[in-house]
Residue, then its C-alpha position, 0 to 999 in steps of 0.5 A: x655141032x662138030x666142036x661139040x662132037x670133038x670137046x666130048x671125043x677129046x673128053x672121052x679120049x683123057x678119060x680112057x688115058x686115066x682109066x688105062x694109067x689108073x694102076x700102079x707099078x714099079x720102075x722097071x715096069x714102065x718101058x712094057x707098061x708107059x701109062x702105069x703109074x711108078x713110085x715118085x706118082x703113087x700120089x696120083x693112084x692114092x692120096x695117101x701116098x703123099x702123106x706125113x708118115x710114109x715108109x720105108x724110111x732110112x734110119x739115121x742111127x746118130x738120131x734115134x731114142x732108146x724107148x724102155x718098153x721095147x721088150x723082146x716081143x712075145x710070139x705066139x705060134x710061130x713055131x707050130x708048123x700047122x696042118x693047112x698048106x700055105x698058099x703061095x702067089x705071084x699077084x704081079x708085084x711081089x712073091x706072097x705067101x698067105x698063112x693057113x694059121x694065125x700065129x700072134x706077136x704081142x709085147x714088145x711095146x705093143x698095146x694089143x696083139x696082131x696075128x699074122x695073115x701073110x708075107x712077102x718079098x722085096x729084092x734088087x736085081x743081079x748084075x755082074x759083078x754083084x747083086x744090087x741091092x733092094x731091101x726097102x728100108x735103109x741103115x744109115x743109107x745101107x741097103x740089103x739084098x732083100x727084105x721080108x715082111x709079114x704082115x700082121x693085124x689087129x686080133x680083133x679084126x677079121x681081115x686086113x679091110x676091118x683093121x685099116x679102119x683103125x689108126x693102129x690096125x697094122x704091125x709088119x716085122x721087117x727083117x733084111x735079107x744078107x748074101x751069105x751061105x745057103x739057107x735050106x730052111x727056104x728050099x721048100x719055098x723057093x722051090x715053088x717059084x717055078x710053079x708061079x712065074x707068071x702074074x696070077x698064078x698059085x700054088x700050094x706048098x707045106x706049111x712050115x714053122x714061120x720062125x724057121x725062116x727068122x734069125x732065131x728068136x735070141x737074136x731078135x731083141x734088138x730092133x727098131x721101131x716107127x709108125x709108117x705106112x704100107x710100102x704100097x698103094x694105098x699107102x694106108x697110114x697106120x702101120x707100126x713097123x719093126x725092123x730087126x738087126x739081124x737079118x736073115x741070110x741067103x746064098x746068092x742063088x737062092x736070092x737069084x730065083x726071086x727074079x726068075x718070076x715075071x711082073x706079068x704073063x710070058x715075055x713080061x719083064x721080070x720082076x726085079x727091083x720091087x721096092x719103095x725108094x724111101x721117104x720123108x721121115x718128117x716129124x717122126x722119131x725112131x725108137x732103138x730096143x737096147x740100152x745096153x747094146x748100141x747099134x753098130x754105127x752108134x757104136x764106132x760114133x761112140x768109139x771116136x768121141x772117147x779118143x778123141x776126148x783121151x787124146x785131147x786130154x794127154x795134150x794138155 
């Protein structure tokens, strides 16, 4: 009778430790948080995080296709500020801003329309003397300081839940995020930051143009494509990402304000570093959007091949 009574108190024991180490965080999170689970053991919380097609990924310039349907997109709505305020969120892993419209991307290679319900933040952490960088997705193995998605899904679905029922119901522009003057078309934004510092709070800000926060739309002719996943549990697969060249530029201390906000309630860690490392790339290719255009990489590659081909032609 007691062996019985210390096999299911043993069982109770594990079961509880599941339970509590059942969530997901990221690195800098595990000293306050020991049983939560970190990126390389998201596998543990969803299968699906150890599937073929992960994100984020590092792009190999030297190894990508130029694909011809890869238009400059259409977006529809991006440059309506509407009258609803946007709704903005520390929900304990990243800054998100839910949209109060729907504005759309289509072309660009896309077989159909997606309206966009959300963004949202990735960033590094500040260390003296520089800004280290935490951008998810890669050039060539460079990172950025920071990187934004938005999230779109398919038109013909109501929410996020309906369009992860399809193979293609996610598409996220990815824009990397640079250190260089200050943008004061983020001051609205990053002004509410105070209000949210902590897990779970919320607060309401003025809509504005969702292409105010881009390069300007001239600029976003050139991008690269791939089929990816969410950079989150649970991982869905069936994200098609697009991640632009040019990226969006900030001042070093608008960057900064993003890890004032804290991972959790008061005294928690703040939050920094709340990217993905890269995965496996597998089976997959990555397309380029300009023919005429290498990307810069590419292009030096380009560069040294022709002379050396001229200076092994002048010594013959």
């Amino acid at each position: 009778m007691e062996l019985l009574f210390l096999v299911l108190f043993s069982l109770h024991i594990l079961k509880t430790e599941v339970a509590v180490g059942s969530h997901w965080c990221y690195q800098p999170q595990k000293l306050e948080q020991p049983h939560c689970e970190v990126p390389r053991q998201w596998h543990l919380i969803d299968a699906a995080c150890k599937g073929n097609k992960q994100s984020p990924i590092n792009i190999v310039t030297k190894n990508i296709t130029y694909q011809e349907s890869l238009k400059p997109l259409d977006f529809e709505g991006y440059d309506v500020k509407g009258s609803s305020k946007w709704y903005i969120e520390n929900n304990g892993h990243t800054v998100k801003v839910k949209l109060s419209t729907s504005p759309k991307i289509g072309g660009g290679g896309l077989e159909r329309k997606y309206k966009a319900i959300e963004f949202h933040f990735h960033w590094g952490v500040e260390a003296v003397p520089q800004y280290l960088p935490g951008s998810e997705h890669s050039i060539d193995g460079e990172k950025q300081a920071m990187e934004l998605h938005i999230v779109h899904i398919r038109e013909d679905a109501s929410n996020i839940t309906e369009a992860k029922a399809k193979e293609d119901g996610v598409a996220v522009l990815a824009f990397f995020i640079k250190i260089e003057e200050e943008n004061k078309n983020y001051e609205t934004l990053i002004s509410k930051l105070d209000n949210i510092k902590y897990k779970g709070q919320t607060a309401d800000m003025d809509p504005l143009p969702l292409s105010s926060l881009l390069p300007p739309e001239k600029d976003l002719g050139k991008y690269y494509r791939y089929e990816g996943s969410l950079t989150t549990p649970d991982c869905y697969e069936g994200v098609i990402w697009t991640i632009f060249e040019k990226p969006i530029e900030l001042s070093i201390s608008q960057i900064a304000q993003f890890s004032t906000v804290h991972f959790d309630g008061k005294n928690s860690t703040n939050m920094v570093e709340n990217f993905r490392p890269v995965q496996f790339l597998n089976e997959r290719k990555v397309y380029w959007s300009s023919a005429s255009v290498l990307p810069p990489p590419a292009k030096i590659l380009t560069l040294v091949l022709v002379l050396t081909y001229i200076l092994s032609s002048l010594s013959q």
